[in-house]
C-alpha positions in Angstrom: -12.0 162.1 11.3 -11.3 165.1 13.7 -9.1 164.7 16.6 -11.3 164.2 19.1 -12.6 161.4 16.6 -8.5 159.9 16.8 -8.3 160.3 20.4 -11.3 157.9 21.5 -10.7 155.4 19.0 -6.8 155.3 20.1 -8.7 154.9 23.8 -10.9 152.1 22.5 -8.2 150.1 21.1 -6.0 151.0 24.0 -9.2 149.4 26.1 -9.9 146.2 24.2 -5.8 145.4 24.0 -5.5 145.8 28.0 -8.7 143.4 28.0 -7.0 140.5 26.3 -4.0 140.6 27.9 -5.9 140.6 31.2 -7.6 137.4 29.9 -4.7 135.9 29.2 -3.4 136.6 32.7 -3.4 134.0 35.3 -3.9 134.7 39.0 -0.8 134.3 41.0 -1.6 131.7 43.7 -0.7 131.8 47.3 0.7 128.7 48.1 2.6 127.5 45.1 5.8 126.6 46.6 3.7 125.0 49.7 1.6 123.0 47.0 4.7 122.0 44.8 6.1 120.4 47.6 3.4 118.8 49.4 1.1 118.4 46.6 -2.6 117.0 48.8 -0.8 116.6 51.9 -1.3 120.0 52.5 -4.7 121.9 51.5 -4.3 125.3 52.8 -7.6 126.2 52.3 -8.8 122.6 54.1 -5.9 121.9 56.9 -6.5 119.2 59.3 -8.0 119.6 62.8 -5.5 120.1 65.5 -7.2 122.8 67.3 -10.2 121.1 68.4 -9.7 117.3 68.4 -11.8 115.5 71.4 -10.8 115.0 74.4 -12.2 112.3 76.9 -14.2 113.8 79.9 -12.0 112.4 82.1 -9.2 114.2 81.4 -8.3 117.6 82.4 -4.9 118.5 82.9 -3.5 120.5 80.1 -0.5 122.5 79.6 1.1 125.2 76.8 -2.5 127.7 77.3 0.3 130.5 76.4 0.7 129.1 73.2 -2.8 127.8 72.0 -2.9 125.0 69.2 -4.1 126.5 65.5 -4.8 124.6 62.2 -2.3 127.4 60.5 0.2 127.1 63.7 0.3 123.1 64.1 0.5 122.8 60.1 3.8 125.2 60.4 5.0 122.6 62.9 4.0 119.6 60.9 6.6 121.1 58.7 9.3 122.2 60.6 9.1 119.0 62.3 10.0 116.6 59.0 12.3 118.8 57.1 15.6 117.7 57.0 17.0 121.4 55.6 16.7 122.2 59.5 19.6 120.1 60.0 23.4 121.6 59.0 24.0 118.8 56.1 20.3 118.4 55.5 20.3 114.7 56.7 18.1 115.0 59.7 15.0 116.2 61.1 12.9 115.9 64.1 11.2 113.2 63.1 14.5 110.9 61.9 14.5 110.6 66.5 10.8 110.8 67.3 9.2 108.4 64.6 4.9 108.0 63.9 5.7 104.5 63.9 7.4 104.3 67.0 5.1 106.7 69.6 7.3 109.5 67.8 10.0 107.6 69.5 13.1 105.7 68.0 13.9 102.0 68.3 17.6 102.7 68.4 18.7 102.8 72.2 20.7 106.1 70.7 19.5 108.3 67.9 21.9 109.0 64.9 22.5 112.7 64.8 24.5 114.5 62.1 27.8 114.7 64.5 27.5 111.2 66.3 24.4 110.1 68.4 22.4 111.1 71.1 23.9 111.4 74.3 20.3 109.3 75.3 17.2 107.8 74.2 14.8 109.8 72.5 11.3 110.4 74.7 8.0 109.5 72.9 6.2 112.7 72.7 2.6 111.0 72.7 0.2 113.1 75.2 2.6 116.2 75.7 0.2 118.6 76.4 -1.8 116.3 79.0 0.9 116.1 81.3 1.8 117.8 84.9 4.9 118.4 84.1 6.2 121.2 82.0 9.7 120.7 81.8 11.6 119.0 79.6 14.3 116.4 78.5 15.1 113.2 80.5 16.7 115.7 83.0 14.6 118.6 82.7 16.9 120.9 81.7 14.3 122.7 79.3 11.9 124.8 81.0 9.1 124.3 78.4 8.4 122.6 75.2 8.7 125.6 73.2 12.5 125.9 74.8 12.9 122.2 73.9 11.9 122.0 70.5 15.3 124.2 68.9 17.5 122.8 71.5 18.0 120.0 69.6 18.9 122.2 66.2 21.5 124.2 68.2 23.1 121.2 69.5 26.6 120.4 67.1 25.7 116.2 67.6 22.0 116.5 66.9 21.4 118.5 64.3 24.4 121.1 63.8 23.4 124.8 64.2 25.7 125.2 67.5 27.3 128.1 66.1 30.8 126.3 67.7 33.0 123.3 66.6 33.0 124.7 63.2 29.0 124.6 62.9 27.3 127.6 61.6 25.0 129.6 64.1 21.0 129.3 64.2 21.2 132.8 62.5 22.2 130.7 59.2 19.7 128.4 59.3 17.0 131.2 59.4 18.3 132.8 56.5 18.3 129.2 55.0 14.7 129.0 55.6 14.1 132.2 54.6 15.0 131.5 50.2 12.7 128.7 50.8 9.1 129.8 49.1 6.7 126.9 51.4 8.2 128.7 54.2 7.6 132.3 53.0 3.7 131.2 52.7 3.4 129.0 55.3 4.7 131.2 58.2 2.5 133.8 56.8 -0.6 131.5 56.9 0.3 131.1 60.7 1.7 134.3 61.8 0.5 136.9 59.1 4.2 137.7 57.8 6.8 136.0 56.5 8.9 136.9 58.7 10.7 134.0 60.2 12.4 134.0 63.4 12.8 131.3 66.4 10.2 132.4 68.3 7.5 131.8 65.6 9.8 128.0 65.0 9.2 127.3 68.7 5.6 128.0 69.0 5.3 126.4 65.5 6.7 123.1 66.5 5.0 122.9 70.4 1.5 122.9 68.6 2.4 120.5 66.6 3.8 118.4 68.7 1.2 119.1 71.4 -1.6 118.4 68.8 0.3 114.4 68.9 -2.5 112.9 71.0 -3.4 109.1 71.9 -7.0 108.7 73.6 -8.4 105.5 71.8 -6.9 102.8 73.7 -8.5 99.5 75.8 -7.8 101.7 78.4 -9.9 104.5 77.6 -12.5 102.5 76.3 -13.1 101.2 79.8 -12.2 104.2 81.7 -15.4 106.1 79.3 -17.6 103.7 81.3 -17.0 104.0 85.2 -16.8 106.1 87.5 -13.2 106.0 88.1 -10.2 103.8 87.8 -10.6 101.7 90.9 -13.6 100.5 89.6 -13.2 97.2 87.3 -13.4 98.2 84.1 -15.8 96.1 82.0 -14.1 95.6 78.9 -10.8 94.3 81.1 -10.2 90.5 81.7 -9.8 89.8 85.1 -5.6 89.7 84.6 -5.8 93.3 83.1 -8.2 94.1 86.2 -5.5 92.9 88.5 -2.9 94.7 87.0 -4.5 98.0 87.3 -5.3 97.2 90.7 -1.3 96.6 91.1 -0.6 99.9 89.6 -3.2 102.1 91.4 -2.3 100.4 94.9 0.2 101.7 97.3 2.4 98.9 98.7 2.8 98.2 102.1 6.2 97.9 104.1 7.7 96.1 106.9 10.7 97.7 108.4 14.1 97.0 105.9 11.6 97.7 103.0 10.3 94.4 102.5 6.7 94.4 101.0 4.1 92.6 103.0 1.3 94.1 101.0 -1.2 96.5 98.6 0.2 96.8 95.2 3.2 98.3 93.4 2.5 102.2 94.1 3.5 102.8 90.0 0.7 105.4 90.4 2.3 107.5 92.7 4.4 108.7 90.3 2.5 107.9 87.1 -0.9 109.2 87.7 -4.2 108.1 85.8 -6.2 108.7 83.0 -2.9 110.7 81.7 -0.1 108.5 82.8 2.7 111.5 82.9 5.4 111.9 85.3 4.7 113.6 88.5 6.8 116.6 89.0 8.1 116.4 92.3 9.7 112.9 90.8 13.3 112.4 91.3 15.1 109.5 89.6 14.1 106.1 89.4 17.3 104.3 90.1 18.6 103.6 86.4 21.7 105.2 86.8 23.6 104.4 84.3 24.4 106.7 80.8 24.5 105.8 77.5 28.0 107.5 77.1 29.3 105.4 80.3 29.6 106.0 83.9 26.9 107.5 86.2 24.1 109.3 85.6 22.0 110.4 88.1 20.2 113.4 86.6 17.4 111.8 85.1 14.0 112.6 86.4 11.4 113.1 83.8 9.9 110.5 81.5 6.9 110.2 78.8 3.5 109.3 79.6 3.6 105.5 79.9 0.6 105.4 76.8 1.8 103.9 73.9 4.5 102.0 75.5 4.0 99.3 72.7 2.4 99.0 69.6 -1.2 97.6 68.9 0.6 94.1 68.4 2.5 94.6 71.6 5.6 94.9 70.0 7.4 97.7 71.7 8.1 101.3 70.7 12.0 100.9 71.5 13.8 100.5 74.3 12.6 102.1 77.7 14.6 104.5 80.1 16.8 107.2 79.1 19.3 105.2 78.2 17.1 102.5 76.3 18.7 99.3 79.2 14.8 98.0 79.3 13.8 96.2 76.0 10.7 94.9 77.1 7.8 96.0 79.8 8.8 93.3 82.2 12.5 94.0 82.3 11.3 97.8 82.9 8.6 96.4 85.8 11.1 94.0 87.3 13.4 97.6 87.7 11.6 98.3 90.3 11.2 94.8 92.5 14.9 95.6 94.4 16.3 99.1 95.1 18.3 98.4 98.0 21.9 98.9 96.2 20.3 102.0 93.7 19.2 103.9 97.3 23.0 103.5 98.1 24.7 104.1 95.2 22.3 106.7 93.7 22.2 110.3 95.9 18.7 111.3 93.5 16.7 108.2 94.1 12.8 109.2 94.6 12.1 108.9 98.5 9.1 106.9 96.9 11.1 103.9 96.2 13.0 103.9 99.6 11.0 103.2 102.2 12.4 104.3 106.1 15.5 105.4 103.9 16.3 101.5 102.8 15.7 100.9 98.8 12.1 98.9 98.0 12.0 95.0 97.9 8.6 94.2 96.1 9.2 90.8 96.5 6.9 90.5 92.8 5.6 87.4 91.7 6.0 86.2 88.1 2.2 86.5 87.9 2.3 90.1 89.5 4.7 91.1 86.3 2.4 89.6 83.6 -0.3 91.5 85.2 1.0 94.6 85.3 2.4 94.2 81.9 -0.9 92.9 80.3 -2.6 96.4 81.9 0.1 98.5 80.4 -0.5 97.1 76.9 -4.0 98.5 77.7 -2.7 102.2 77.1 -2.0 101.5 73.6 -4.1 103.7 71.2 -3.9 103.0 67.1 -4.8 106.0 65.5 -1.3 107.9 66.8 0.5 105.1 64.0 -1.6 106.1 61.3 -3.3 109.4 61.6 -2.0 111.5 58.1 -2.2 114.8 59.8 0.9 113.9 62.1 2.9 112.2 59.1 5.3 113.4 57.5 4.0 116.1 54.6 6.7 116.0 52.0 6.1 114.2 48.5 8.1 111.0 48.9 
């Protein structure tokens, strides 16, 4: 054989070797790490909705349109949001305060952080992005949910990354997150690179937590057939009926404060089909802290949906600093302000009439009510829906 012969049988069997090691070569996947740990929970290539999810007609108030919700985005969050390694000793997540069970809430009146407990109760997060208000915390002290959701992480009682009293900074746990390969995919999945920074973690978790929606409640199912909430809604009994009427009603004053009249005004501040907190609201004459002493501060709070379970059981205590165990304690609050409208400088003008603190004069009947319509705002799929639960293989 001459040499050209040599040299293309050497390139033949050069050929057929490089062939069957290519056959015997697997094709690196993607997502490994992302589908060691979370095995079905997480399909990347079939993620749940959170971008589109319906929305009753009726409502239109949104917020976060700077940071729109994405399947990739919200399943980041999902993430982020139930991982303890975001926490300086690993112990706590987001989720360990804001529970599915509870309305993403927690039935301790203080939440147990990995340096002591909260300094008050954590806010149900159901219906974020429906609400009027933008700010956030119990005292507003965040200018936006995508502020919010690392506050927490930085904080040395919550979950550690203070970067004083001996905690490590929030540079440290980025690097921590960075030697973890679900992370390396998954950010890259919802940003394109994976690069992680806080940013990305804040717009992460704000779509996640803004995808947490409740729209399947007695409530809505009468609201989807009239015209508006002062008409009677159909599927109500006529002691839900009342109590809506109670809650839509302004009241009506005699001089001193004294209620002659109309309903409880709760709408004033808590506005249907959403419920939230009106912004201009100052606080509601709970005054007291969880820590002791005054606290006056207070003037946000969560939509009143999902105040209790399907079972009416509630979803913890109510008020920042959980002093309200059940939904007539927190009505009866509001029946005599006259000492919180001298004692507290921030009370609401709302709740003193000609400057003197309300008298509502309620009727046990008028509480039942009013309770029995509240229970109405209770959804069942925020309990139970797997794509807000939490991801990792148990």
């Amino acid at each position: 054989m001459n040499k050209i012969g040599l040299l293309l049988l050497a390139m033949c069997l050069q050929f057929s070797c490089s062939n069957k090691e290519d056959e015997g070569l697997q094709p690196i996947d993607p997502f490994q790490h992302t589908k060691a740990a979370f095995g079905n929970n997480i399909q990347p290539d079939n993620l749940p909705n959170y971008a589109n999810q319906p929305i009753p007609a009726y409502v239109n108030r949104f917020n976060g349109q700077n940071n729109p919700i994405t399947n990739e985005g919200a399943t980041l969050g999902r993430v982020l949001f139930y991982d303890k390694n975001l926490s300086s000793n690993n112990t706590i997540s987001c989720a360990s305060c804001h529970q599915q069970a509870n309305a993403f809430s927690d039935q301790a009146i203080a939440s147990l952080g990995v340096n002591g407990t909260t300094a008050r109760h954590s806010m149900r997060l159901v219906n974020a992005r429906f609400g009027n208000e933008v700010r956030f915390f119990w005292d507003e002290r965040a200018a936006n949910l995508e502020t919010q959701t690392t506050m927490p992480i930085r904080d040395h009682g919550e979950m550690g990354f203070s970067g004083t009293n001996g905690d490590q900074p929030f540079s440290a746990l980025i690097a921590k997150l960075s030697q973890i390969g679900y992370y390396k995919e998954l950010f890259k999945l919802a940003f394109g690179t994976e690069e992680i920074t806080e940013t990305k973690m804040q717009l992460a978790l704000a779509q996640f937590i803004r995808s947490i929606q409740s729209f399947d409640s007695k409530y809505d199912q009468g609201r989807s057939q009239v015209p508006n909430d002062a008409a009677p809604f159909p599927n109500f009994t006529a002691q839900e009926n009342q109590g809506k009427n109670l809650f839509l009603a302004p009241p009506q004053f005699a001089p001193g404060g004294i209620r002659t009249g109309g309903g409880l005004g709760c709408a004033g501040c808590h506005a249907p089909p959403t419920f939230d907190i009106n912004p201009n609201s100052l606080s509601n004459g709970v005054s007291t802290s969880i820590l002791g002493g005054n606290d006056f501060s207070n003037t946000r709070s969560p939509s009143l949906r999902d105040l209790v379970k399907p079972n009416k059981s509630t979803n913890g205590p109510m008020m920042h600093d959980g002093s309200k165990a059940t939904l007539a304690a927190a009505i009866a609050h509001y029946n005599n302000l006259t000492t919180a409208a001298i004692q507290n400088p921030n009370l609401d003008p709302r709740l003193k009439p000609g400057g003197v603190g309300q008298q509502l004069q309620l009727t046990p009947q008028e509480i039942q009510a009013v309770t029995a319509f509240l229970e109405t705002l209770s959804g069942n799929f925020i309990y139970v829906d797997a794509k807000w639960s939490n991801p990792f293989l148990n």
